[in-house]
C-alpha positions as CSV (number, residue, x, y, z in Angstrom):
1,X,48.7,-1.2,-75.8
2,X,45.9,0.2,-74.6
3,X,43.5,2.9,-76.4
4,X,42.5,6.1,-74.5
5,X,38.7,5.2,-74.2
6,X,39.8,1.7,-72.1
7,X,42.0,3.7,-70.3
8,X,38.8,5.9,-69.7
9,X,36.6,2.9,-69.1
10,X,39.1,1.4,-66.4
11,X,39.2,5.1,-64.7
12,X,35.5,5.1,-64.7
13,X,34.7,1.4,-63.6
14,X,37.1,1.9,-60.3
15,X,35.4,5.3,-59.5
16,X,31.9,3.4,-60.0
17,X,33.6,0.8,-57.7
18,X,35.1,3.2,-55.0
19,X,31.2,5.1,-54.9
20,X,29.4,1.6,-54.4
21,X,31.6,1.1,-51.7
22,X,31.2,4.4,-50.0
23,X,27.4,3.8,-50.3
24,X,28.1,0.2,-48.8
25,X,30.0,1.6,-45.6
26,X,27.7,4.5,-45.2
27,X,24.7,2.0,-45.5
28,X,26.4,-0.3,-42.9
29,X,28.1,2.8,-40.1
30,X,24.6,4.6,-40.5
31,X,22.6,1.0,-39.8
32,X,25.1,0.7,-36.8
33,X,24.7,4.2,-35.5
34,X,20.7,3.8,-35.2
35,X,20.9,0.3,-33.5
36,X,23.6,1.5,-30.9
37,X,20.9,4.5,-30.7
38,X,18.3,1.7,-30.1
39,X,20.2,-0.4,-27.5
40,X,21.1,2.7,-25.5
41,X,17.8,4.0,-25.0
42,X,16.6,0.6,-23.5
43,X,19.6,0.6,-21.4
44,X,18.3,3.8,-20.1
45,X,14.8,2.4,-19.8
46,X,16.1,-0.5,-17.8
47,X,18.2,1.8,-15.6
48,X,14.2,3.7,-15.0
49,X,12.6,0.5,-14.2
50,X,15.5,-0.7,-12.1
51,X,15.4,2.3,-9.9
52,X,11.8,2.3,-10.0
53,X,11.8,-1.4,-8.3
54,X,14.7,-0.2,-6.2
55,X,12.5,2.5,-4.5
56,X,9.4,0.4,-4.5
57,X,10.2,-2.7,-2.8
58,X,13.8,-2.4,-1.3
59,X,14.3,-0.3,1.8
60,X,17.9,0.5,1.1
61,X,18.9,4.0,2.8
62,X,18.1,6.6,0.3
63,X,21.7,7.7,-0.8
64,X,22.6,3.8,-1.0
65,X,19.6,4.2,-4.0
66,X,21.1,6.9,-5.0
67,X,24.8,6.0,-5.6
68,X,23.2,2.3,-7.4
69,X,21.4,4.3,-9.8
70,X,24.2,6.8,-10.3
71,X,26.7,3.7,-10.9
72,X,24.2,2.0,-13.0
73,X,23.9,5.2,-15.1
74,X,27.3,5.9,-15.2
75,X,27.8,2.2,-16.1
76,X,28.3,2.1,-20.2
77,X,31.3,5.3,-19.8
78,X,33.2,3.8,-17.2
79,X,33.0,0.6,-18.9
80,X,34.1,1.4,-22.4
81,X,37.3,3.7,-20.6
82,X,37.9,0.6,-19.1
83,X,37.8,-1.8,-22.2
84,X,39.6,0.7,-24.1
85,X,42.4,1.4,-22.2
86,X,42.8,-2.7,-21.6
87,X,42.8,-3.3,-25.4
88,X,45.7,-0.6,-25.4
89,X,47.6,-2.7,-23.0
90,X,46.9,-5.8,-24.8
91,X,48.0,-4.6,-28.2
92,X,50.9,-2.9,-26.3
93,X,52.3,-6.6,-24.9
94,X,51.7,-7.8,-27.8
95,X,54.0,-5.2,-29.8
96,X,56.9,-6.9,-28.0
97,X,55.9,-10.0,-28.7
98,X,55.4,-9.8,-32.2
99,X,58.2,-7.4,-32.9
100,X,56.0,-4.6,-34.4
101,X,55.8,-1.2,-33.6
102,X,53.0,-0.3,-31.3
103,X,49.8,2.3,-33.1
104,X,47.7,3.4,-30.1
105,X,44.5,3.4,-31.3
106,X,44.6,2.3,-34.4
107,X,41.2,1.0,-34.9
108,X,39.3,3.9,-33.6
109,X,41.4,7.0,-36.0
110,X,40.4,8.0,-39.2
111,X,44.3,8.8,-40.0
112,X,44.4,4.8,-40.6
């Protein structure tokens, strides 16, 4: 049988527990957010030296440039549409293979 101060102990250790992890995945989402912050502005930066070589030393027709550099800027939103909507495909196929009920977007919701 257990006494009301273990009881109290237990109640306090799993709260400690549950804060450490909160400070663990804040640490770790907050580390991720500032390198995808990082990777996207030398994205960017390549896109600006990219279109700075294009209109130095190609002699493309100027809206040929134009639509490159749009593309390439447009690049990382188009792409992650694209990966996302695949994914949801995949996972839908797979629903009837495995015989479980099919979540769209599970992984990205905070209702999970």
């Amino acid at each position: 049988m257990s006494t009301p101060e273990s009881e109290e102990k237990e109640v306090y250790d799993r709260e400690l527990l549950y804060e450490k992890k909160k400070m663990f995945q804040k640490e770790t989402v907050n580390g991720l957010t500032l390198l995808n912050t990082f990777l996207t502005y030398v994205y960017f930066l390549c896109v600006l030296v990219i279109s700075y070589k294009l209109f130095t030393r190609y002699d493309y027709s100027f809206i040929l440039k134009i639509l490159i550099i749009i593309a390439l800027a447009l690049y990382p939103y188009i792409i992650y549409l694209l990966e996302s909507n695949a994914y949801n495909v995949c996972l839908y196929l797979w629903s009837f293979i495995t015989g479980e009920p099919y979540v769209p977007m599970q992984n990205y919701s905070f209702l999970y």
